[in-house]
C-alpha beads as a LAMMPS data file, in Angstrom:
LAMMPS data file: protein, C-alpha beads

160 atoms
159 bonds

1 atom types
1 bond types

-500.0 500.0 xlo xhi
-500.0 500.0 ylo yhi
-500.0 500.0 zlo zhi

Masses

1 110.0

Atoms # bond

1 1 1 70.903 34.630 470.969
2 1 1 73.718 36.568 469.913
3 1 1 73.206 40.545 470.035
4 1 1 76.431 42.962 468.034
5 1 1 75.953 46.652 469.557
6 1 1 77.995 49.871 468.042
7 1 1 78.907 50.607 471.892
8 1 1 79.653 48.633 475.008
9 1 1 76.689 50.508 477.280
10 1 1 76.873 47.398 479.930
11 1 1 80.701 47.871 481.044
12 1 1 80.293 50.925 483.036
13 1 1 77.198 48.530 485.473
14 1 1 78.819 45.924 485.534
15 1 1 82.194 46.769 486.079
16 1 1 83.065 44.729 483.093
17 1 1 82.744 41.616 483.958
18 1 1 82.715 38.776 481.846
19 1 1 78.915 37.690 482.044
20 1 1 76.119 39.707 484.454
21 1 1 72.605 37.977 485.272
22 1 1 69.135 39.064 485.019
23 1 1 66.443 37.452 487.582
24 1 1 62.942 37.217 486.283
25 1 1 59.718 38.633 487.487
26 1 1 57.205 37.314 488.654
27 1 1 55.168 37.774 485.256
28 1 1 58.151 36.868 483.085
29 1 1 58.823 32.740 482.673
30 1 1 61.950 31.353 484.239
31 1 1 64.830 31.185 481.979
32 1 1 64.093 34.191 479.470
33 1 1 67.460 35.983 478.630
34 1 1 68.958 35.192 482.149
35 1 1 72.637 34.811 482.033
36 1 1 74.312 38.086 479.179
37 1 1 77.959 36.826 478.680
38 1 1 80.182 39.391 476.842
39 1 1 82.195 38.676 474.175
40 1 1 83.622 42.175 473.432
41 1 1 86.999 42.089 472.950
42 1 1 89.262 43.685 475.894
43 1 1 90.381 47.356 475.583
44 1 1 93.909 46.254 474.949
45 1 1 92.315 44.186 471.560
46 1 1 92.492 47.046 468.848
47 1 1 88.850 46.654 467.597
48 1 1 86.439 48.487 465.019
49 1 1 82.849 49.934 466.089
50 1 1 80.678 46.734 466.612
51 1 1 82.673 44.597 467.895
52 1 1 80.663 44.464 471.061
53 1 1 78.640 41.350 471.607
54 1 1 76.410 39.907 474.459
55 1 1 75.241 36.267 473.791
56 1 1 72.555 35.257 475.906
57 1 1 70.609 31.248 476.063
58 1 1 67.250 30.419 476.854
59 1 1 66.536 27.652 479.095
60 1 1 63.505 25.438 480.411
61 1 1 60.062 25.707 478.525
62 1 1 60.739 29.256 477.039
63 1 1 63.388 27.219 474.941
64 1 1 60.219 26.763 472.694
65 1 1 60.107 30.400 471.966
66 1 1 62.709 30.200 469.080
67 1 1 59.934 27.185 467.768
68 1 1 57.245 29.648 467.586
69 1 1 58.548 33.362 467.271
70 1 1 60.553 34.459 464.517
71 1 1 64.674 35.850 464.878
72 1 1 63.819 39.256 464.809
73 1 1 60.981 38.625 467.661
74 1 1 63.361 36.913 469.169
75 1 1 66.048 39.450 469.519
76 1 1 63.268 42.410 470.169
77 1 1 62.137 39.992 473.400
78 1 1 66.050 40.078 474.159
79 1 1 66.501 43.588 473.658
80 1 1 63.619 44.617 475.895
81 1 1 65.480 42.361 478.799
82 1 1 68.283 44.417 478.062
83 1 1 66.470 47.813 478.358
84 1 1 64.432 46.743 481.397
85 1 1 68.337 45.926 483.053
86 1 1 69.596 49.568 482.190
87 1 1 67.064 51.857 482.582
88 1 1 69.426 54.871 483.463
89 1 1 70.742 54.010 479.791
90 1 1 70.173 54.737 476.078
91 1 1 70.208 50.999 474.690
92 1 1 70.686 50.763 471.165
93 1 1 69.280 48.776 468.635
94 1 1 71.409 45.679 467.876
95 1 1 73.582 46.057 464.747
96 1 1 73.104 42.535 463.724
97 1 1 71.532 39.416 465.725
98 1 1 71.511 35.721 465.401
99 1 1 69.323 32.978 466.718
100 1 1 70.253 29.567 467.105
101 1 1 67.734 26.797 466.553
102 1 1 69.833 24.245 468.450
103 1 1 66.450 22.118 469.556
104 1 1 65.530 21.669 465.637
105 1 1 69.081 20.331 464.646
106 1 1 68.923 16.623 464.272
107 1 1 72.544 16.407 465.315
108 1 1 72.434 18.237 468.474
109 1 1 68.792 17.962 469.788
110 1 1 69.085 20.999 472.153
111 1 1 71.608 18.594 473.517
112 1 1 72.383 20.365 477.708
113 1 1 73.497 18.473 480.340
114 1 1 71.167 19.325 483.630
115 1 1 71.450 17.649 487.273
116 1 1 67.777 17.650 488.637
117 1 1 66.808 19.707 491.459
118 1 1 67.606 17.944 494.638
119 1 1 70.835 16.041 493.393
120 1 1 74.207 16.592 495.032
121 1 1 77.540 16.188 493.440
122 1 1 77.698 12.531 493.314
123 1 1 75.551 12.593 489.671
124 1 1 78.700 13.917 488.474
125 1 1 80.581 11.460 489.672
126 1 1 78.436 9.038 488.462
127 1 1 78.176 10.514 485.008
128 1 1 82.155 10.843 485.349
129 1 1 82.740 7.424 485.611
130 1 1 82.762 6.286 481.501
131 1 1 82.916 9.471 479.694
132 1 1 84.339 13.075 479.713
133 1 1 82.213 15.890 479.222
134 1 1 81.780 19.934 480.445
135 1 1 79.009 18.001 482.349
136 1 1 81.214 15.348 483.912
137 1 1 83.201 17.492 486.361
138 1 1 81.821 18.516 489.942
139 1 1 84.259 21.569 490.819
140 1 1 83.571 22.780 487.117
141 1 1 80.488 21.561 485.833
142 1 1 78.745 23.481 482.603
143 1 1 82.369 24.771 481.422
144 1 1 85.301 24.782 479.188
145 1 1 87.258 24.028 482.020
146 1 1 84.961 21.031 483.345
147 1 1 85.810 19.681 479.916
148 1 1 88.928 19.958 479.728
149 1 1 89.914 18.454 483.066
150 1 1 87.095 15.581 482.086
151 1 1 89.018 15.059 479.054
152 1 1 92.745 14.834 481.126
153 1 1 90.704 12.754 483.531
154 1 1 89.936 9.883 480.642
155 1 1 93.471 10.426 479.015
156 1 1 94.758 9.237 481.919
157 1 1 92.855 6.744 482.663
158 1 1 94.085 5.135 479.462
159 1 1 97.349 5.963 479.764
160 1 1 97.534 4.483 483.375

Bonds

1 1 1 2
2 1 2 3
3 1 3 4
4 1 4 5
5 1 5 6
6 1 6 7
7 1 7 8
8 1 8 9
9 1 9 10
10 1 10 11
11 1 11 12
12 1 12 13
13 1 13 14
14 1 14 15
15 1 15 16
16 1 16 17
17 1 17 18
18 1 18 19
19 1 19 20
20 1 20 21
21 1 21 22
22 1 22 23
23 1 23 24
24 1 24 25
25 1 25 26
26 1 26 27
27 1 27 28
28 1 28 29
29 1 29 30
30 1 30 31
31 1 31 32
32 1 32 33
33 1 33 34
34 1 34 35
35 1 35 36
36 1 36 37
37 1 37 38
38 1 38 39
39 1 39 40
40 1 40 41
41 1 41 42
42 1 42 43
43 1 43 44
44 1 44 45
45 1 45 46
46 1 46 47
47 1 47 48
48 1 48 49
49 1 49 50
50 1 50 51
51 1 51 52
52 1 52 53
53 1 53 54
54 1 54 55
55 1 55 56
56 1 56 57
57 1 57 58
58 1 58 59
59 1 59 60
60 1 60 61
61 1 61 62
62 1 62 63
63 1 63 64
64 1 64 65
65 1 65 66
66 1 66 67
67 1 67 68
68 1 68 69
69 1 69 70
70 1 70 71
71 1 71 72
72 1 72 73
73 1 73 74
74 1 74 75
75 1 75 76
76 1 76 77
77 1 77 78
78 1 78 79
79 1 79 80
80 1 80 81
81 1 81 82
82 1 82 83
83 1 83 84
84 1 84 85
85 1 85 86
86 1 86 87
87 1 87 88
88 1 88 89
89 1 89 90
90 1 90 91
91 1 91 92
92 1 92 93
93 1 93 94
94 1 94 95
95 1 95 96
96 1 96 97
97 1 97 98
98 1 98 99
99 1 99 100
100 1 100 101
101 1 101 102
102 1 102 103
103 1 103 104
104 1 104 105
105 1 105 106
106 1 106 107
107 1 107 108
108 1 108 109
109 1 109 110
110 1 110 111
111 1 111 112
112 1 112 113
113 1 113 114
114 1 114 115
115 1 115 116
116 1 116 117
117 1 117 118
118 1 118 119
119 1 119 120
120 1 120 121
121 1 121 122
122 1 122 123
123 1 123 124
124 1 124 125
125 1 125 126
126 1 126 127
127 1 127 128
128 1 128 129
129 1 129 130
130 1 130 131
131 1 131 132
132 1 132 133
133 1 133 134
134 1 134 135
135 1 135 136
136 1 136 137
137 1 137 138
138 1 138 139
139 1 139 140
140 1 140 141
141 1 141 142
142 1 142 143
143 1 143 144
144 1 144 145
145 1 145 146
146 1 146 147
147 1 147 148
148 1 148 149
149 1 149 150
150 1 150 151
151 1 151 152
152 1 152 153
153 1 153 154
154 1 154 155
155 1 155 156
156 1 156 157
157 1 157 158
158 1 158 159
159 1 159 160
């Protein structure tokens, strides 16, 4: 879920940092809305009103939410995380939204490497050893960086 606000109303909590977290009650389900990365551009980038952005994922069973509710429920469900994180704060409505439907795409599946509770860095390693991924790094697993070092990994490997 990708939110476009008129004003960055976030930076001045958290600092502005690139991403900030929000941990779930007790009555709300486990991965609703709980990683906000920002993808304003930095006060040096020249920029128009609206060019802030927070993109958010959902994760585990509420992944079925997008199956059931429709984008604009979506984004109000998101919204009300983002007024329950900043109380003290006027937030806006969203100029625009979007909602992907990754788990309906027959190319991608909802397609997210996980390493089950319990495991230990060795199931990287092990997924590592015939393939290069963002999921096949152990220092930098779940980023653009694990994938990029997977994919200098491989080239080497072929290259000897």
């Amino acid at each position: 879920v990708a939110l476009q606000f008129t004003e960055n109303f976030w930076a001045k909590k958290t600092q502005s940092a690139d991403y900030f977290g929000n941990v779930a009650s007790v009555t709300l389900p486990r991965g609703l809305f709980n990683v906000f990365y920002d993808f304003s551009p930095k006060a040096d980038v020249c920029c128009s009103a609206g060019s802030n952005v927070l993109m958010c994922y959902l994760s585990g069973e509420v992944v079925d939410l997008v199956k059931v509710k429709s984008d604009a429920e979506t984004a109000a469900i998101c919204l009300e995380t983002l007024r329950r994180l900043f109380p003290e704060q006027k937030v806006p409505d969203p100029l625009n939204y979007m909602v992907s439907h990754w788990s309906q795409d027959p190319d991608i599946g909802m397609a997210y490497s996980y390493i089950k509770v319990g495991a230990d860095g060795e199931d990287y390693d092990i997924v590592a050893e015939d393939l290069a991924k963002r999921a096949s790094n152990r220092q930098f697993p779940q980023t653009f960086t694990g994938a990029l070092v997977s994919g200098l990994r491989e080239v080497y490997k072929i290259l000897g």
